[in-house]
N, C-alpha and C positions, 0 to 999 in steps of 0.2 A: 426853671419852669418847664414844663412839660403841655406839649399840643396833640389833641387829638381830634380828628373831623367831630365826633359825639362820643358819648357816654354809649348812647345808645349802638351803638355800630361794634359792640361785643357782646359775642352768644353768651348766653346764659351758662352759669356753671363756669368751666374751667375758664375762660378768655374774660369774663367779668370780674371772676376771682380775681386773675391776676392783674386785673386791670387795675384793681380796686388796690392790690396790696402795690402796685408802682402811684397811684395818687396818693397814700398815704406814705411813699417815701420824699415828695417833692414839695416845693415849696407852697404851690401853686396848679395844679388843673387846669388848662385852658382849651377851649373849645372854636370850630368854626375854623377860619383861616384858608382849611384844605392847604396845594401846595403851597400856597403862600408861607405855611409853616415852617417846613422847609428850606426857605429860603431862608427863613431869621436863623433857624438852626447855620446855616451856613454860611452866614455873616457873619455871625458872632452876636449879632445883637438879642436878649429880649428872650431867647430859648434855649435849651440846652437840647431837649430829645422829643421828637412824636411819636407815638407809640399809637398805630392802627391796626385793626381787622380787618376781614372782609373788603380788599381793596382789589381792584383790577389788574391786570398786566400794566397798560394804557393809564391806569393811574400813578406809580410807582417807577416804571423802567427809566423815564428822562429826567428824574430826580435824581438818581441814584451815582452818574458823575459828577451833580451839580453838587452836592454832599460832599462824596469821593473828591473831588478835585479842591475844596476848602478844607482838606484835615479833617474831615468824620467821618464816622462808619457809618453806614447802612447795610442792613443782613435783614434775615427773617429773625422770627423770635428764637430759631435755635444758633443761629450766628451763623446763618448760611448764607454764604452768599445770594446775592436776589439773581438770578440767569430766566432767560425766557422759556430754559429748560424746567427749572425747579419751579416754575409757579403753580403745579400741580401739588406738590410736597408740603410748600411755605404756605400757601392756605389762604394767600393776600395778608398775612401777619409778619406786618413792617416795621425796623424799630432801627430812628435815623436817631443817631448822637452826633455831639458838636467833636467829641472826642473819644479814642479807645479804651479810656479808665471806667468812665462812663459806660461806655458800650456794653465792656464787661461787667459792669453792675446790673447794667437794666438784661441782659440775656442770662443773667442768674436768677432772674426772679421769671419773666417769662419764659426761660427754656426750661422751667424744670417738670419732671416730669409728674403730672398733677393726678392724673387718671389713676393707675393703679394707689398710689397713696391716698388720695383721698374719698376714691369709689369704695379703696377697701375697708376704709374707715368706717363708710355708712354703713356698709355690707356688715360689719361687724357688729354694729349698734343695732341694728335693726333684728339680725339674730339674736340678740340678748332683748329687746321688746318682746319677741317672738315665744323666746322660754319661758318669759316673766308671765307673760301671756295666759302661754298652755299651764303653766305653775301654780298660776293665782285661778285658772278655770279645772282646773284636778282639783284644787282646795277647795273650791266653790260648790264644788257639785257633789261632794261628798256627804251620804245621809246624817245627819246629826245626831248623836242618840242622847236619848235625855236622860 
C-alpha cells in the first residue's frame, strides 16, 4: 500500500501523471496520515512507500533517519539523496520505501524524465491538427466550378 498526504498535493501534468501511473502500480492508494505515514513505512507495518510533492524542508528532514535507520530508503523522486542542500533541486518530491527493491521501482517510474517526451508528443499532435487545419481550410475555400 502506498501513502500520500492528498491526491490533490500534485501539480497538474507531469507530477499527477506520475502520480497516477504509481497508484495504478499498487494495491491500494491511501491518503491523510502525514508523518504518521512514515512511521508504518518503517515499522514494517500496513505500508510499503509514500510518495509526496510539494513538501517542506521541516516536513521531510526528521523523517528521513527515522526511514534510514529501519532499512529503507528515502531520496527525492530522482534517488537523490534528501540534504538541506538539495531541497532547492528535489522540489519537496519525496519517496520513502520500506526497502531498496522497491525504492528502485517507484524512482523508475517517478525519475523518469516526463517533459521532453511527453511535451514533445503534444507538440507534435498539435502540429499535425495545425496542417489538417490549414489542409481542410485550402480545400475549403477553393472556388468551385460547375
Amino acid at each position: 500500500m502506498m501513502y500520500a498526504t492528498s491526491p490533490h498535493m500534485f501539480g497538474d501534468g507531469e507530477e499527477a501523471h506520475k502520480f497516477k501511473e504509481m497508484c495504478d502500480r499498487v494495491k491500494r492508494p491511501l491518503y491523510g496520515a502525514d508523518c504518521y505515514a512514515y512511521a508504518i513505512v518503517a515499522s514494517g507495518f500496513g505500508a510499503d512507500i509514500v510518495v509526496e510533492a510539494d513538501l517542506g524542508l521541516y516536513d521531510y528532514c526528521a523523517l528521513v533517519p527515522i526511514v534510514e535507520g529501519s532499512g529503507g530508503v528515502m531520496t527525492d523522486w530522482f534517488g537523490r539523496r534528501l540534504t538541506l542542500a538539495n531541497h532547492e533541486t528535489s522540489k519537496g518530491r519525496v519517496v520513502a520505501c520500506a526497502n531498496a527493491d522497491l525504492h528502485k521501482e517507484a524512482v523508475a517510474i517517478l525519475g523518469k524524465t516526463w517533459r521532453r517526451r511527453y511535451i514533445s508528443t503534444s507538440i507534435s499532435e498539435a502540429l499535425m491538427f495545425i496542417g489538417v487545419g490549414i489542409g481542410l481550410g485550402f480545400a475549403l475555400s477553393r472556388p468551385r466550378s460547375s
